[in-house]
C-alpha positions in Angstrom: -40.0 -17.5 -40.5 -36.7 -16.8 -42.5 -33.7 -19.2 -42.1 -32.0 -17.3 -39.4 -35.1 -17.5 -37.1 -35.8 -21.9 -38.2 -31.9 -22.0 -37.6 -31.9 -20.3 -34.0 -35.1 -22.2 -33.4 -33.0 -25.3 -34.0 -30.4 -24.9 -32.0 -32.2 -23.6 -29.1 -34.6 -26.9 -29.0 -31.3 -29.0 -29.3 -29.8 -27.4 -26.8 -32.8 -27.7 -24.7 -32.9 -31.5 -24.6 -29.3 -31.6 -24.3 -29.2 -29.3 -21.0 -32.3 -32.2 -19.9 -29.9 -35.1 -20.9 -27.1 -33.7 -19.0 -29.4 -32.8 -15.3 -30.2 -36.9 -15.8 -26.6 -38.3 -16.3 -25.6 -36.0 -13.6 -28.9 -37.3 -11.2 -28.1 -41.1 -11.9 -24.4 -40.4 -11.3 -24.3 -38.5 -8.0 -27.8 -39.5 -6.1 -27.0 -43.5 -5.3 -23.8 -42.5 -3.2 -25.7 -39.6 -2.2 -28.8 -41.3 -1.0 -26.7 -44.2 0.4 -25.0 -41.8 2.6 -28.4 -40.8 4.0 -29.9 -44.2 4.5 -26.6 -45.1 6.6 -26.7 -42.1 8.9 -30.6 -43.1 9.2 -29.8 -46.4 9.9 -26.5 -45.5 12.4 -29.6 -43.2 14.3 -31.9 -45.8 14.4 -29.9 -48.7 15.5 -31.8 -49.5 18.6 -35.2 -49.0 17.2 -35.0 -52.2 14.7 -33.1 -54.1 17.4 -30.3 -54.9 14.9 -28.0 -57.3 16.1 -23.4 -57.2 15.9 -24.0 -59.7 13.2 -26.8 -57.2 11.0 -24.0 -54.6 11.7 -21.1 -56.5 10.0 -24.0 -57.6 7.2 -24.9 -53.9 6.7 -21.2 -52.9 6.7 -19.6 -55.6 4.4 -23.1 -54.4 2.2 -22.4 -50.6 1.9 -18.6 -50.9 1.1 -20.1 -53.2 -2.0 -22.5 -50.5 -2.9 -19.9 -48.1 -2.6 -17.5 -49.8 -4.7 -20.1 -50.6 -7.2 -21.2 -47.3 -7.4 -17.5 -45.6 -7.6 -16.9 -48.4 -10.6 -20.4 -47.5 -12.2 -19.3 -43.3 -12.3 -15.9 -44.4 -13.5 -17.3 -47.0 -16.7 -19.6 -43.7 -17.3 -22.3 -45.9 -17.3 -24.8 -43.1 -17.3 -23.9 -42.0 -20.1 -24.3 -45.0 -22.1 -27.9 -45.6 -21.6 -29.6 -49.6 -21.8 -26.6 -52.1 -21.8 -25.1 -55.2 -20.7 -23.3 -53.5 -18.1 -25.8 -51.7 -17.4 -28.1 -54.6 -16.2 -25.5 -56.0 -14.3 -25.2 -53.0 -12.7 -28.8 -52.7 -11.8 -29.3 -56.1 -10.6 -26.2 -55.8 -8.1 -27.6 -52.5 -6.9 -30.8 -54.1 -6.3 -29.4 -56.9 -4.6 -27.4 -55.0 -2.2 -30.4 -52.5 -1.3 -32.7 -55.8 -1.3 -29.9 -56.9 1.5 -29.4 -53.7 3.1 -33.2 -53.3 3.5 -33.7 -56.7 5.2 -31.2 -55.4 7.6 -32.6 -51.9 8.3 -35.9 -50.6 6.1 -34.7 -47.2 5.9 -32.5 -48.4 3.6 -35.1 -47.5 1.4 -34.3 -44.3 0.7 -31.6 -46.3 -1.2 -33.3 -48.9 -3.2 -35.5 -46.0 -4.3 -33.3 -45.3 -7.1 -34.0 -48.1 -8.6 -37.5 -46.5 -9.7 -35.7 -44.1 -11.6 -32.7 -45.9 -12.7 -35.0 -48.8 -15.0 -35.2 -46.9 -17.9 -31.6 -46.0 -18.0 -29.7 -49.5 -17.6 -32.1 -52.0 -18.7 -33.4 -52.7 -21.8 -37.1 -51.8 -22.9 -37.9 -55.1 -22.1 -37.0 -55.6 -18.6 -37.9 -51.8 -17.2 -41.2 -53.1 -15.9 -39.9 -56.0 -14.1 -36.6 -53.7 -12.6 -39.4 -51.4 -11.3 -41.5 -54.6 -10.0 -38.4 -55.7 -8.5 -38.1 -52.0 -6.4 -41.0 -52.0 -5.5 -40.7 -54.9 -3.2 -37.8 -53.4 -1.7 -40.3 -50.2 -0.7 -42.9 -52.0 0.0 -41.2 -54.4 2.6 -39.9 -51.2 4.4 -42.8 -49.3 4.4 -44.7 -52.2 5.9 -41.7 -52.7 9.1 -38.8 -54.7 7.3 -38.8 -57.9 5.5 -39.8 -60.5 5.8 -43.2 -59.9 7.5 -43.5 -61.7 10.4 -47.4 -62.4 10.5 -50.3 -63.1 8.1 -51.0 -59.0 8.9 -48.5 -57.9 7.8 -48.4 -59.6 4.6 -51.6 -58.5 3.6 -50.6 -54.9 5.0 -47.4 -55.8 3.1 -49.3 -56.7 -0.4 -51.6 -53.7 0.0 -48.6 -51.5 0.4 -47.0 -53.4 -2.9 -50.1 -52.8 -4.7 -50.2 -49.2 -4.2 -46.1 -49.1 -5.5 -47.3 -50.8 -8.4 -50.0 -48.0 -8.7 -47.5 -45.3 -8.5 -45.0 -47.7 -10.6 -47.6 -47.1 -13.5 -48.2 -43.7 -13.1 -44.9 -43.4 -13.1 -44.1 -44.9 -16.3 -46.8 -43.8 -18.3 -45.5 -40.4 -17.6 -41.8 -41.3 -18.6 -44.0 -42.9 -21.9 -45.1 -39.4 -22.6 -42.0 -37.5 -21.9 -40.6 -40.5 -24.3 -42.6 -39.2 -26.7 -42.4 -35.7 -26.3 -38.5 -35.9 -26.9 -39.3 -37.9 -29.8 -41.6 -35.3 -31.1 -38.7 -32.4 -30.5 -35.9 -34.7 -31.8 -38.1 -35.4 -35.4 -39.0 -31.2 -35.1 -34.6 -30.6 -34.7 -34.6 -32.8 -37.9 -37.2 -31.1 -39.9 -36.0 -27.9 -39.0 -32.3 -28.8 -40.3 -34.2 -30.2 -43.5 -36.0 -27.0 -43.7 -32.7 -25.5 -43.2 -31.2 -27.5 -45.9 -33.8 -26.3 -48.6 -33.5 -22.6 -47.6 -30.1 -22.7 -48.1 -30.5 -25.1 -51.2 -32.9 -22.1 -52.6 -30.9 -19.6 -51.7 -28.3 -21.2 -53.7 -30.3 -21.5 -56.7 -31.6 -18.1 -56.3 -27.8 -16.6 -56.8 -27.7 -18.6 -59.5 -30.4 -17.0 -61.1 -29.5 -13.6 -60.0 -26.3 -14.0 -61.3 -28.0 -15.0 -65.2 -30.2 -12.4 -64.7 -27.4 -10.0 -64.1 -25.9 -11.8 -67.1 -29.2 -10.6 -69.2 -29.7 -7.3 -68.0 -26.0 -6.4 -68.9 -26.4 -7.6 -71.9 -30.3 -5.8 -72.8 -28.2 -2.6 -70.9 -25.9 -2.8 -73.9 -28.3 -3.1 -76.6 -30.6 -0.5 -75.1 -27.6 1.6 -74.8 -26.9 1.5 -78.2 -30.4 2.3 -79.5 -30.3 5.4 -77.0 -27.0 6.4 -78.7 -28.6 5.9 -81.6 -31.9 7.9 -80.9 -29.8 10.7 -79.3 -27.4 11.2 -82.8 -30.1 10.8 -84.9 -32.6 13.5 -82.9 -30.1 16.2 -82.2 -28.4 15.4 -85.9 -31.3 15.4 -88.0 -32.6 18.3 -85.9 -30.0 20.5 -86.5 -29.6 19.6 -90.1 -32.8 20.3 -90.9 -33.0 23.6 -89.2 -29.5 24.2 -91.3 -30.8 23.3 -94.6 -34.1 25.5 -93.9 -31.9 28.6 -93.1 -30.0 28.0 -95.9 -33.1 27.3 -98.4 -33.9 31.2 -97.0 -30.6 32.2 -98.1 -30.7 30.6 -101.5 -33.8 32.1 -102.3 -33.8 35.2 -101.2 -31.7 38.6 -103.0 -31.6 40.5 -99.4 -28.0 40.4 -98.5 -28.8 41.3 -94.3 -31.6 38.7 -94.2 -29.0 35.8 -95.9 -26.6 37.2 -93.4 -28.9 36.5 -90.9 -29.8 33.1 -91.5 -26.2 32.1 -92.3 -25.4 32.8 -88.7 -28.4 31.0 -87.5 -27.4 28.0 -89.4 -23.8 28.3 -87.9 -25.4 28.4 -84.6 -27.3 25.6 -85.2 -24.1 23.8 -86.6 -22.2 24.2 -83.6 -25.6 23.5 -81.3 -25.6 20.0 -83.0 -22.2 19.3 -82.9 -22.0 19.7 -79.2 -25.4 17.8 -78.5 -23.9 14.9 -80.6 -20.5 15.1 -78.5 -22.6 15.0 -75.0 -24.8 12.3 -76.3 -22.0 10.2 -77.5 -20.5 10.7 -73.4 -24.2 10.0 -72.3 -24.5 13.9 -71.0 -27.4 15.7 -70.7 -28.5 18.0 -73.6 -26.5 21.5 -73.4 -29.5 23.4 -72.6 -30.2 21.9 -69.2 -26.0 22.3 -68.1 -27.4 25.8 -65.8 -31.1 25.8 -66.5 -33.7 23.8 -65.2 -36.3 21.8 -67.6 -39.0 24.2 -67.6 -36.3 26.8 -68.5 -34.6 24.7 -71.2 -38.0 23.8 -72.7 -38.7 27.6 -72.8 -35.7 28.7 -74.4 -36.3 25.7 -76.9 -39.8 26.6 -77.9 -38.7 30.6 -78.6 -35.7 28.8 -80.2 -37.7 26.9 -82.5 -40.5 29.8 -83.0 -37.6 32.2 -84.0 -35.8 29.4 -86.7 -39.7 28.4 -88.0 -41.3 31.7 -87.8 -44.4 29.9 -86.7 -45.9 31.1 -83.1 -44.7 28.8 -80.5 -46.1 29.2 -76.7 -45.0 27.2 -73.7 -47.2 26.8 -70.1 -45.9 25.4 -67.0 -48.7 24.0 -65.0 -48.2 23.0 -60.9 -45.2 23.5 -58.9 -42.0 23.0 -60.9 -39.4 20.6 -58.8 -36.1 19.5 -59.8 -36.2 16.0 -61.9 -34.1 13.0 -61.7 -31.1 14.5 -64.6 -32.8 10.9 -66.9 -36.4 12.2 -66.6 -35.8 16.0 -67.5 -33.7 14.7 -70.6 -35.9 12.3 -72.1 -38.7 14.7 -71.6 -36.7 17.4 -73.0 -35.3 15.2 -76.3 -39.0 14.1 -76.7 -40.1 17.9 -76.9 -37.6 18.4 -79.1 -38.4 15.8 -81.1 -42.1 16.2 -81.6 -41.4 20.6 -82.1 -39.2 19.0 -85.5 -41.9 16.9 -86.6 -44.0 19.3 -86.5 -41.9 21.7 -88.4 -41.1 19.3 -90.9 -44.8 17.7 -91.6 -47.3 19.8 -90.0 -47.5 22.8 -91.6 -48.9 24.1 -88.8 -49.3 28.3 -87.9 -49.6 27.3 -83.6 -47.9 24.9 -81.7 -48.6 25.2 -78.1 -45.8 22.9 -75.6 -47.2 22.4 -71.7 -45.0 20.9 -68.7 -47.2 20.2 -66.3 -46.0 19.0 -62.9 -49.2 16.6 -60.9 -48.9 14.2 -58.1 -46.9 11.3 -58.7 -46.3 12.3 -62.4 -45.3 14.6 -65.1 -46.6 15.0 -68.6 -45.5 17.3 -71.3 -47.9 17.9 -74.3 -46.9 19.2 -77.4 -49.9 20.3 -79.8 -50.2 21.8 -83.4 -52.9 23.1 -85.7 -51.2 21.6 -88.5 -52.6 19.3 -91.5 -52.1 16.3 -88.6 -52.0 12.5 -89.3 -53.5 9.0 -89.7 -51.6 7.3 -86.5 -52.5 3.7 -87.5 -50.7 4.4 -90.9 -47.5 5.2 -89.7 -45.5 2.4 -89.9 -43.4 0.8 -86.5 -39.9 0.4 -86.1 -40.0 -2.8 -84.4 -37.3 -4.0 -82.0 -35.0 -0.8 -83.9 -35.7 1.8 -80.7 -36.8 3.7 -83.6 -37.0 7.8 -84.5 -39.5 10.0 -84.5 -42.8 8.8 -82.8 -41.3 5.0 -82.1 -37.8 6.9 -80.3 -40.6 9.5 -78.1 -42.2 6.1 -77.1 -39.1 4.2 -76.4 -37.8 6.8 -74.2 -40.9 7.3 -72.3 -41.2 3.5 -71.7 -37.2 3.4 -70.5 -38.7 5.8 -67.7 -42.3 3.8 -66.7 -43.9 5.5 -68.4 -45.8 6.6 -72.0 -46.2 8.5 -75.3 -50.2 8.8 -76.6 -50.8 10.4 -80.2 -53.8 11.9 -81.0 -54.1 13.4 -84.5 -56.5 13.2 -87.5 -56.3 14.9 -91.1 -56.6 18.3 -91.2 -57.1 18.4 -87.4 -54.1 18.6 -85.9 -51.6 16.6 -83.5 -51.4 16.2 -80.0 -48.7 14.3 -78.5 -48.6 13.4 -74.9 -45.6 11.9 -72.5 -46.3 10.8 -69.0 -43.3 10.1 -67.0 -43.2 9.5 -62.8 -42.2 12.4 -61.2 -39.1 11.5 -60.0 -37.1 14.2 -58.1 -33.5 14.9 -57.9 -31.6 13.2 -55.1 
C-alpha cells in the first residue's frame, strides 16, 4: 500500500468513528425529551387504568416540567458532548430521580427512565456506570412488575425476578459496550499508526529527494567527464585516422616517379584532409559522423569498407546479416566509429591481405565483427588505459560499454584478429 492509499485509509477510518460519535451525541441529546413526550401521552391515555389520583396528576405535572427543564439546560451546557463529568453526574442522578418519581406515579413512565441504560457510560464516570445502570434497572423493573412499590409479598418476588433479569440484560449490555470500547480503541491506535506510517513515508520520501538530487549531482558531474573522454576518443579516432591515411598517400607520392599516380594520391590525401577536418568539427558539436548525415549504418559502413579497401589496396568485403532497421543516431555511431577504428588498426599493424566487416542485425541485439588475416596479436600484452577512456581497443570497449553493451578480441600471432561489438538493438524513435 503506497502513502496515498495508508493516507485515504486514514481518513476514511477517522471519519468513520467520527460519523458514530456524532449519531450518539445526537441520540443522548434529542431521545429523553423525545421519549418523555411519549411516556406522557401514554400516561394522559392510561389515566383511568392505574387509578391515579388529582394529587398524582399535580405530582406527575410539577415532575415533567423539571424533566423538561432539565433536559432543555442539559442540550444547552452540551453536555453530550462532553462525555463523564461532574455535571454530567448531576445530571444523571436528577434524571433518575425524576423518572424514579414519575414511574411511582404511572409505570409507563418507563419508556423514560429507559434512557438511563444508555446514558451510564456517557455522564458518569467508569466507576459509577454499573451502579447508574443498577439504579435503572429498578425503575424498569418496578414498572414491568405493576408500579412501585409492590403491594404484596408476590409481587416482590415477581418484582425481584423481573430485576434479576434487568441485571441479566444490564450485563449483556455492557459487556457489549466493553467490546465496542475496545474496538474503537483498536481503530483509534490503527488512525495513529497509520499517521506514523504516514510520517515515515513522507520522512523517506524526503530523504529519497535528497538522494536523487546527489545523485543528480554525480551523474552530472561523471556526464562531464565521460563527455570529455568521448570528445577526446572522437578527435583522436577521426584525427589520427585521417592522418595516417594522409601520410600513407603521401609516402606513395614520395616514392614513386609516376607523375598521374602522385597526382592521384595527392587528391586522395586532400580528400582525406577535408574528411577529417569535418569529422573533427561534428565531433567537437557531438554530431554524428558525416557519413551517416543521408545514409543509413549499413550504407555508411559500406561506403567505409570500399573507402578503406581503395586508400589500403587491401581487399575489404562487408555482409549485412538479418533485417536492417533504423538505430537509435548513439548506437549507429559508436558502432560505426568502432568499425572505423578497428579497419585503421588493422591497416596500421596487421599487415593483413583480407579483412572481412559483418553488421548483423539479431533479436534484441546488434553485433558488428571486423576480422583480418593479418600477423594478429597477443591480447593480454597490450597494455590498458585505465580510467583514460583510452584509444584504440580501450576507446572500441569504452564506447560499447556507454551503450550496455561489449567489445571481445580474439587474435593470436600469425593468426589473425577478430574483433566483436555487441550493442542492444535499439531502434530509432
Amino acid at each position: 500500500m503506497d502513502e496515498r492509499d495508508t493516507s485515504e485509509a486514514a481518513d476514511g477510518l477517522g471519519r468513520a468513528v467520527e460519523d458514530v460519535e456524532q449519531r450518539w451525541r445526537a441520540f443522548h441529546r434529542l431521545s429523553p425529551l423525545t421519549l418523555l413526550g411519549i411516556s406522557v401521552l401514554l400516561a394522559v391515555a392510561t389515566n383511568t387504568s392505574f387509578g391515579v389520583r388529582a394529587t398524582g396528576w399535580y405530582a406527575m405535572a410539577g415532575l415533567v416540567v423539571g424533566a423538561v427543564a432539565l433536559e432543555s439546560v442539559a442540550i444547552r451546557a452540551g453536555l453530550a458532548r462532553k462525555g463523564p463529568s461532574a455535571a454530567g453526574t448531576v445530571y444523571y442522578v436528577l434524571r433518575w430521580a425524576l423518572a424514579f418519581g414519575l414511574a411511582w406515579v404511572n409505570p409507563l413512565f418507563a419508556f423514560y427512565a429507559a434512557i438511563g441504560y444508555f446514558g451510564a457510560d456517557r455522564f458518569l464516570p467508569p466507576r459509577l456506570v454499573k451502579f447508574g445502570l443498577a439504579a435503572s434497572a429498578v425503575i424498569l423493573a418496578g414498572s414491568q412488575s405493576g408500579g412501585l412499590p409492590p403491594e404484596n409479598a408476590g409481587q416482590w418476588a415477581f418484582f425481584g425476578a423481573l430485576y434479576a433479569i434487568n441485571m441479566a440484560l444490564v450485563a449483556a449490555m455492557v459487556h457489549l459496550d466493553t467490546k465496542e470500547a475496545e474496538r474503537t480503541l483498536a481503530q483509534v491506535a490503527t488512525i495513529a499508526e497509520l499517521e506514523r506510517t504516514n510520517k515515515a513515508l513522507q520522512d523517506a520520501l524526503d530523504e529519497n529527494a535528497a538522494l536523487q538530487a546527489q545523485l543528480l549531482v554525480q551523474a552530472r558531474e561523471a556526464g562531464v567527464s565521460d563527455e570529455r573522454r568521448r570528445l577526446a576518443a572522437e578527435i583522436h579516432d577521426t584525427i589520427a585516422q585521417g592522418l595516417t591515411g594522409i601520410i600513407a598517400q603521401l609516402q606513395v607520392v614520395a616514392n614513386t616517379p609516376d607523375q598521374a599516380q602522385a597526382r592521384e594520391h595527392l587528391d586522395r590525401a586532400a580528400d582525406l584532409a577535408r574528411h577529417s577536418l569535418g569529422e573533427a568539427r561534428r565531433s567537437v558539436h557531438n554530431l554524428a559522423p558525416a557519413a551517416l548525415d543521408d545514409a543509413t549504418l549499413a550504407e555508411a559502413l559500406k561506403k567505409t569498407v570500399a573507402d578503406w579497401s581503395a586508400r589500403t589496396g587491401v581487399r575489404a568485403d562487408f555482409t549485412l546479416t538479418g533485417t536492417a532497421e533504423p538505430l537509435h543516431e548513439e548506437i549507429e555511431a559508436s558502432l560505426l566509429r568502432i568499425a572505423e577504428e578497428a579497419l585503421s588498426n588493422a591497416a596500421r599493424h596487421a599487415a593483413a591481405t583480407r579483412v572481412g566487416v559483418t553488421l548483423s542485425f539479431m533479436a534484441g541485439e546488434v553485433t558488428l565483427d571486423v576480422r583480418d588475416d593479418g600477423r594478429g596479436f597477443d591480447p593480454l600484452s597490450v597494455p590498458a588505459r585505465s580510467g583514460s577512456g583510452g584509444f584504440g581497443l580501450d576507446g572500441m570497449r569504452a564506447r560499447a560499454e556507454r551503450l550496455a553493451g561489449g567489445v571481445t578480441v580474439e587474435s593470436e600471432e600469425g593468426g589473425g584478429t577478430a574483433i566483436s561489438a555487441r550493442v542492444p538493438l535499439v531502434r530509432h524513435d
